[in-house]
N, C-alpha and C positions, 0 to 999 in steps of 0.2 A: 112260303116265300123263302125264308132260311134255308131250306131243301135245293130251292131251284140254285140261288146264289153259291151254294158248297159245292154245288154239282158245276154249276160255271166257271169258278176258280181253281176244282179240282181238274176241269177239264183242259183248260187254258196255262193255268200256271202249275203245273206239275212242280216242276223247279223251285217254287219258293219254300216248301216244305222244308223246317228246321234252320235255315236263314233269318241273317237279321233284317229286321223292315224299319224303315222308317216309316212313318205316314204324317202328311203334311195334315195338319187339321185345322182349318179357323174355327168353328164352331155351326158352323150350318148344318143342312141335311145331308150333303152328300156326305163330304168328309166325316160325320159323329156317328153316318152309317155305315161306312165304309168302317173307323174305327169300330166299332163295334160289333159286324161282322167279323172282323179277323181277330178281336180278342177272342171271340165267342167259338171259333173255331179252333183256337189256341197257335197261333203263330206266333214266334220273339219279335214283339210290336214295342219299337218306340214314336211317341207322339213329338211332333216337333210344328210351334207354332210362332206365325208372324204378327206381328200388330203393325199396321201401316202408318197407323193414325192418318186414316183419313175422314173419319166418322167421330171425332171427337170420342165424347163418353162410352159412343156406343163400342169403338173399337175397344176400349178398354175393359169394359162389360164381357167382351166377348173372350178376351183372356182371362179373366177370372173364370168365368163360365168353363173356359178348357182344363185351365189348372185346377180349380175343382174336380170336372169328372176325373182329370186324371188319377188325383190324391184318390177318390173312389174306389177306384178300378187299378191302382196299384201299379200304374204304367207312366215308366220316367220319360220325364216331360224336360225339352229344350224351349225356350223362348224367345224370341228377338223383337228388337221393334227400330223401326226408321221414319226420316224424314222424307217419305214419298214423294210431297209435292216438290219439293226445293230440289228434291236427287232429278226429280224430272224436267223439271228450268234447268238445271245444270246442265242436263246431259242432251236439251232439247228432243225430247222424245216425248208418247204419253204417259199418261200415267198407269194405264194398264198394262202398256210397254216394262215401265220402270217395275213396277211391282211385280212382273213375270219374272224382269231380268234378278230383282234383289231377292225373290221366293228362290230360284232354284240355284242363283250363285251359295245362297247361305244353304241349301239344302246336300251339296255336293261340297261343299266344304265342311259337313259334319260328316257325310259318308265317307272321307278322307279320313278325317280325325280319329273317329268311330270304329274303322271299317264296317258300315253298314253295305248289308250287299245288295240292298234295292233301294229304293226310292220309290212308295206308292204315295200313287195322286186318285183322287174322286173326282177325276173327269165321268161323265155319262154320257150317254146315246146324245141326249139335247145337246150338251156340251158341243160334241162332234158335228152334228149339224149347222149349229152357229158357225164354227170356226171352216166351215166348208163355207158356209154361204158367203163369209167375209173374205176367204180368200178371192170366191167366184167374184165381188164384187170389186177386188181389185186387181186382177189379172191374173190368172195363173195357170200352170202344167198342171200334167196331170198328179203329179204328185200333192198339190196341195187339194187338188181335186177328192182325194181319198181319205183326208182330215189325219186325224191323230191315230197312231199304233198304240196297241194292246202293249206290249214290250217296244222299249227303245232305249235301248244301251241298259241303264242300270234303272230307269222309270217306268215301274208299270203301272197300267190302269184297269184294275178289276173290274173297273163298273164300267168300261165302257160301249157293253152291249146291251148294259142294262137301261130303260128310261126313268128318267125323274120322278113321275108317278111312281112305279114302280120300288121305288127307293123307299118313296114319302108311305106309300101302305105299308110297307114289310119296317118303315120305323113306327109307323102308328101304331099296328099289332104286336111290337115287345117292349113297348109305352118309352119311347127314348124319344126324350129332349134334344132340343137345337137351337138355335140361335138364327132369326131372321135376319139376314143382311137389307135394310130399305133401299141400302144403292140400286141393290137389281133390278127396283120399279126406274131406274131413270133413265128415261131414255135418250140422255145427253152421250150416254155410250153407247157405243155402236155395236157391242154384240148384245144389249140388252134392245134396241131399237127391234134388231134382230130376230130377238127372241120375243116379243109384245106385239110386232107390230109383223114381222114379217109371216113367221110359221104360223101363226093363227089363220092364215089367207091361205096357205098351202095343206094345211088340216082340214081346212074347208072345202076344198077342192078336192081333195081324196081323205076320206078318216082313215083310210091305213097307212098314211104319209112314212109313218116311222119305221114302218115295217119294208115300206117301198125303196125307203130313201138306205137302209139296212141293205136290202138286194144289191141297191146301186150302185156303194160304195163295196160291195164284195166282184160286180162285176167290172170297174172301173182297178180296183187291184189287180183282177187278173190282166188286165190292157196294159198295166205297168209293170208287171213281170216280163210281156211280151217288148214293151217299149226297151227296158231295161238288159233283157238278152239280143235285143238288135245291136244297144249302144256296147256290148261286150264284143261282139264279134267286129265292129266297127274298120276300116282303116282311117288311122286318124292322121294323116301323113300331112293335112293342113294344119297341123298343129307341131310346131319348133320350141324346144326349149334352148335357151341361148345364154348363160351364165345365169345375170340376173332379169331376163326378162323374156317374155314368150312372144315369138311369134303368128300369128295367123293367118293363111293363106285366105284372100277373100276371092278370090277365083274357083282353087281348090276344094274351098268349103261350101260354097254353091251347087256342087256338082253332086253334091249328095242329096238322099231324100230328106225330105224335113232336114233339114240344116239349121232349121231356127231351134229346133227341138234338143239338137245334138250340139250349137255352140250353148244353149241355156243350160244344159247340164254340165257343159266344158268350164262353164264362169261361178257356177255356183260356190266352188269350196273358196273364190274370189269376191265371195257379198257381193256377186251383180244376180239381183233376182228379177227384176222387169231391165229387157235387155232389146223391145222395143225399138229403139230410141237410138241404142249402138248398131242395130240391125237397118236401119234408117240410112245410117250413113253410109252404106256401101257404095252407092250412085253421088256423095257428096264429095266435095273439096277435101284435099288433106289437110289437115291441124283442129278439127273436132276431137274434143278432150270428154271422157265419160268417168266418172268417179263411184267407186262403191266406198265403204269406211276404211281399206284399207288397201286398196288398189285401184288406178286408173290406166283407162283403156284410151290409146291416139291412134286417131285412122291414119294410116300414113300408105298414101298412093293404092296400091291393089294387099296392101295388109293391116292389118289392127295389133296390135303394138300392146300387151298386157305387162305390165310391172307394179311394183310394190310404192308405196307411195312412200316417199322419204324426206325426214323433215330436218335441216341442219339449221344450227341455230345462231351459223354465221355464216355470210358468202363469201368469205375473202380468210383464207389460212394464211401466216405468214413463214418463211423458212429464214431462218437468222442466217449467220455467218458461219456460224459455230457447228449448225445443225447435221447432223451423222443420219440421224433418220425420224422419218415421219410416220404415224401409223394411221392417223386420221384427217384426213377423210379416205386415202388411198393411202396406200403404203411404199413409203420411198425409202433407199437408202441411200445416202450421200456420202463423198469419199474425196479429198483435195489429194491429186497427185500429177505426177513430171512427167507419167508415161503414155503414150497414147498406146489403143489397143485397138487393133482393128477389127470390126466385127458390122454385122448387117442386121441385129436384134435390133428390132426397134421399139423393145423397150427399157432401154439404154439408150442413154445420151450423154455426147462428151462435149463440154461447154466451154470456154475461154473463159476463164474466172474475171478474169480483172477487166473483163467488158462489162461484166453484172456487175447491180446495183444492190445492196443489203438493205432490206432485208427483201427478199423474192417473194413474191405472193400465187398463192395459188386460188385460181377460180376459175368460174365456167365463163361461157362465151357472152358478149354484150353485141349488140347492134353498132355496126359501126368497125368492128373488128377488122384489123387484117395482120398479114405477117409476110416474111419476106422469103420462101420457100426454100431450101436448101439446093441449088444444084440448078436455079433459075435465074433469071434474071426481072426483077421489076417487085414490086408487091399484089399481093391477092385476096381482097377480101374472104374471111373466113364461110363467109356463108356463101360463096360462089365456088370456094374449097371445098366446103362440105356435101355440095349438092353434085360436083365432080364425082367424089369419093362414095357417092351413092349413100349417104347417111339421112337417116332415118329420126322422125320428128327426136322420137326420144333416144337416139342414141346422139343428138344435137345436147339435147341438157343433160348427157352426161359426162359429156367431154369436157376433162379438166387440163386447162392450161396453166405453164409455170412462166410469172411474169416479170421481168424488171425495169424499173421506173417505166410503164405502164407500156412495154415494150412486149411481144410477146415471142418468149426464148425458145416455147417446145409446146406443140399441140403433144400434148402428155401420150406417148408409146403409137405415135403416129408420124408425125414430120418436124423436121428442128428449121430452127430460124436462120438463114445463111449470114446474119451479122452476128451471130454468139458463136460461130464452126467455130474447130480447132484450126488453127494454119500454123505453118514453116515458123513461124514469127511467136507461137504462144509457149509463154513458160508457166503457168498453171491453167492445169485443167480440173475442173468438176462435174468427175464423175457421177451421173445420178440414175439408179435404177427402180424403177417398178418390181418389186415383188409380188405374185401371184401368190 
């Protein structure tokens, strides 16, 4: 079995030869065979192990257990340990979530520290199955259809063509100990539910399942190579970038094939992965808002509206008397002088000082709003302005106006208010401009 496994890794990971490894280990069968094939091969192997505490004594059993074999085998050992559950209420995620994200944040903050040049995990064949079948079960492309890669970025996984079985013989025959995890009988988790209750019914229905499900996911790769060279030749011309935020043609983007296929890979490096739901809305009303952790998407008329989600932790900025320049939330500079300059930039505005009131407030638009145009006659509520000026849900909230006694002097590098102009009659003027 040692034969088969050296010829796997020699064949696969050419590259790791004479490189430093880490290798994540709790103490089970994958990981203390996976360590112990690559001691036994002689790669620069460090162990690096987590304690979740979520198995009480036993989690702690099971570091000792590591730190032992290590002192054995003469292979420096890193340790951590966390508050699982409560990181996971915190962050309202699971817990196998939490524990994914706190494994391989600490795992890549030693490779940092370190410079270790991989990162090996004892994912295995089953493994890969599970996490197919979870994705099938909650939506997905093709890509989560293909499970986990052998390399990815600086993580590899040795075993992961090899199966469970497989692992557990080839540790029985050179007498190597493990550590049982009992969590894995519970089938309150769902990749263990998985693995107990689901593949046992699909083993039964073909006994070469593993073998089968092996073919599938090499032919299912090649479907996404061909996916993947279609999305490179692409015209993506329904697709605008526009300062801070992106456009999308929803006309435009229709007219392609699979289009559902081609905006889900457009919103990905965006954390929108079920996009469902934004795909929905193209026949809806405008003002449908769609959120991933750090960007949301507004249907707005025949486009969808992608930007970064931002959180300020006041609505209302104030500008003194005194004030020369602002750098937050927008960047202004301010300037009291006698001379008027003529110019057509409209992002510059020249103000009647002694008509403002101190201190000027700057903030976005409210319901209710209006102002009195330059160069009109009457007043105009700002949202029958806006909707004039062709502006868009989210270019609505982000338009900052500069205000006195609740008066409103200048849609910020757009239109000024005709009772704050300069006239024949003003002897201070404050200049104010937007810097880009």
């Amino acid at each position: 079995m040692i034969k088969k496994l050296e010829k796997h890794i020699d064949s696969i990971f050419p590259f790791i030869k004479g490189k430093k490894i880490l290798l994540g280990i709790s103490g089970g069968l994958d990981s203390m065979g996976l360590g112990y094939l690559l001691k036994e091969l002689g790669y620069n192997l460090t162990l690096a192990h987590v304690n979740f505490n979520l198995r009480g004594k036993h989690s702690d059993e099971d570091e000792s257990f590591v730190t032992q074999w290590a002192q054995e085998n003469n292979l420096p050992l890193f340790k951590t340990s966390f508050d699982t559950n409560s990181i996971a209420k915190e962050r309202k995620i699971s817990i196998e979530m939490a524990a994914r994200d706190l494994r391989y944040d600490w795992f890549n903050k030693l490779t940092e520290d370190y410079n270790f040049d991989f990162i090996a995990v004892a994912h295995h064949l089953n493994d890969n199955i599970e996490t197919v079948l979870m994705n099938l079960s909650r939506g997905t492309g093709i890509t989560g259809l293909t499970g986990m890669e052998d390399v990815n970025g600086k993580i590899i996984r040795p075993l992961l063509q090899i199966s469970r079985n497989e692992i557990e013989e080839f540790a029985t025959d050179v007498g190597l100990d493990w550590r049982d995890d009992l969590s894995n009988a519970d089938i309150v988790y769902k990749r263990n539910k998985i693995r107990h209750k689901l593949v046992p019914v699909f083993e039964q229905l073909n006994p070469s399942f593993l073998e089968s499900f092996t073919k599938t996911i090499s032919n299912l790769r090649q479907t996404e190579l061909i996916q993947n060279a279609y999305l490179e030749n692409l015209n993506y011309d329904f697709w605008k970038e526009k300062e801070e935020v992106v456009e999308i043609d929803i006309l435009k983007l229709k007219e392609i094939v699979a289009f559902e296929t081609v905006l889900r890979e457009k919103l990905k490096p965006y954390g929108f992965n079920n996009i469902e739901d934004v795909i929905n809305s193209f026949d809806l009303e405008s003002g449908k808002e769609y959120f991933s952790a750090t960007h949301r998407i507004v249907k707005d008329r025949n486009k969808l509206i992608l930007e970064e989600i931002r959180e300020h932790k006041e609505d209302v900025f104030y500008i003194k008397g005194k004030t020369v320049e602002l750098i937050y939330p927008i960047h202004l500079q301010l300037k009291q002088t006698q001379n008027f300059e003529e110019n057509t930039n409209s992002t510059i505005a020249q103000l009647d000082r002694l008509k403002l009131k101190f201190p000027l407030k700057l903030r976005k638009w409210e319901e209710g709003d209006f102002f009195y145009p330059q160069g009109m006659k009457g007043k105009k509520k700002l949202s029958k302005y806006f909707k004039d000026e062709k502006y868009s849900l989210v270019d609505k909230d982000n338009q900052w106006l500069l205000v006195s006694d609740n008066k409103i002097v200048w849609i910020i590098g757009k239109r000024l208010d005709e009772r704050f102009k300069v006239t024949s009659s003003t002897k201070d003027i404050l200049r104010v401009e937007v810097k880009v």
